[in-house]
Each structure stands twice: as C-alpha cells, then as structure tokens.
C-alpha positions as CSV (number, residue, x, y, z in Angstrom):
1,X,165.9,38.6,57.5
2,X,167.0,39.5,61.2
3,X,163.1,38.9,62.3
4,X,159.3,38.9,61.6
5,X,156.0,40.7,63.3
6,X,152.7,39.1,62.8
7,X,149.6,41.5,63.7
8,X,146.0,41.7,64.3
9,X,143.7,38.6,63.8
10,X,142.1,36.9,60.6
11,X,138.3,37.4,61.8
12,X,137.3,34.3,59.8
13,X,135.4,32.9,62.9
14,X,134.4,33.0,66.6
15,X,137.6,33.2,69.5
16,X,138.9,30.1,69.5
17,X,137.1,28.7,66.6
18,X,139.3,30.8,63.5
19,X,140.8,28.4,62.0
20,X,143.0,31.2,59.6
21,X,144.1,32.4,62.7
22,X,144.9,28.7,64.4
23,X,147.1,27.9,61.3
24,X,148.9,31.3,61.4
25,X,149.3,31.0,65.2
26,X,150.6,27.1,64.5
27,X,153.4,28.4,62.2
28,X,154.6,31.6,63.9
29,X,154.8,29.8,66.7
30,X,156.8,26.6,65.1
31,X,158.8,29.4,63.9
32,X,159.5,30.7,66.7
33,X,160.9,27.2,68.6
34,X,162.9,26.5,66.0
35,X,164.5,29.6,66.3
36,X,164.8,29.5,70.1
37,X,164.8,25.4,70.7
38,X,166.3,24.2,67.9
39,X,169.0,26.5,66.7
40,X,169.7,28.0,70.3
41,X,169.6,31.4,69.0
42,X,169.0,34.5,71.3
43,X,166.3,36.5,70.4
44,X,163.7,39.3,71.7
45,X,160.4,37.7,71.4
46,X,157.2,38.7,72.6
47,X,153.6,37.4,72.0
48,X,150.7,39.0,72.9
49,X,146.9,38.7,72.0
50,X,147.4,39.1,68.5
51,X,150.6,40.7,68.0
52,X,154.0,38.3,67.9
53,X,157.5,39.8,67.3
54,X,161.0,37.5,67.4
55,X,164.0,39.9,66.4
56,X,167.2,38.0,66.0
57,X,169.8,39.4,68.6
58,X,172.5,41.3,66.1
59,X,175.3,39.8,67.4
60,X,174.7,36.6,65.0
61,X,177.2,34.5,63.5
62,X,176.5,34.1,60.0
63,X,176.2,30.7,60.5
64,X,173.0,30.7,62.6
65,X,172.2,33.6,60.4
66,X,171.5,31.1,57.2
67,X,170.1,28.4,59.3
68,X,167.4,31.2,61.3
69,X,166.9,32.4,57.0
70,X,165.7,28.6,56.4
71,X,163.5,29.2,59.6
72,X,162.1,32.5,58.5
73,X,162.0,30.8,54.7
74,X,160.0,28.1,55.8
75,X,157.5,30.2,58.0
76,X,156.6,32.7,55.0
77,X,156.5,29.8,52.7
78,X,153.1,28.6,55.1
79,X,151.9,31.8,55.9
80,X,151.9,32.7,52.0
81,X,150.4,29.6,51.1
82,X,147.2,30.5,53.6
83,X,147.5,33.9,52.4
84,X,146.9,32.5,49.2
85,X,143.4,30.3,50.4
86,X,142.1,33.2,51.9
87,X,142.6,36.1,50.3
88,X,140.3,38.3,51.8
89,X,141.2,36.9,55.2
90,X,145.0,37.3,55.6
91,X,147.2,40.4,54.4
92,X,151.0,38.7,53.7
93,X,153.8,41.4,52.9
94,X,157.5,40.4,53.2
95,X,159.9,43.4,53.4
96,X,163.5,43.2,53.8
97,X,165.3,46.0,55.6
C-alpha cells in the first residue's frame, strides 16, 4: 500500500456529535502522524471536510515502505473493526493497486 483515501461522512448523528465519524476521523488521523511524525516519511496529504488522502512519496526506501505497511495495517485493522459495528453506517473496501 503506497496510500489510503477516506470519503464522505458516516451520517450516524448531528455535526460534531457522529461518533462513527469521530472514531474514523481519530484513526485516519493517528494514521496519518505516524506516517508523517513518527516515521518521517514524505507524503502528499490533504484533509478536507470529509475527504482525507496521504499518498506515500514514490521515492521510498523499502525500509520505511514496511514500517508505513504496519501504519496502513494498523489503520484498516480499526477502521474494519467499526465497519464491522456499524454496518449500515460505514462502507470499508481495501484495494491494492
């Protein structure tokens, strides 16, 4: 995995008040400093209201490679499991490419 999107919001409550959308905000964001503050990696990132995109830059060692997959691993991993609690709430696909 090189990156991730996350689009739209979970409509499971009132702005400010979705708790589906706090907990996927909370780990996309977690995601994201680990990715940035913790491994030191460069990457195009942008967040907006309800869209967030963090695209590894391609010129990666394969190093930072495995250690931004444990990253990416661990996001999906808590995005899957909410996915899983609310069903009709959250949409999860994981492609590779």
């Amino acid at each position: 995995m090189i990156g991730f999107s996350v689009m739209g919001h979970a409509g499971c409550g009132e702005y400010g008040e979705d708790l589906v959308c706090a907990g996927v905000s909370a780990i996309v964001q977690t995601a994201i400093l680990g990715i940035s503050d913790v491994l030191h990696l460069k990457a195009d990132i942008s967040i907006n209201e309800g869209d967030t995109v963090c695209i590894l830059n391609r010129e990666v060692s394969e190093s930072d490679l495995q250690n931004a997959e444990i990253v990416f691993k661990t996001m999906n991993a808590g995005l899957e499991s909410i996915a899983s609690a609310y069903p009709k709430t959250l949409k999860f696909r994981s492609k590779e490419v």
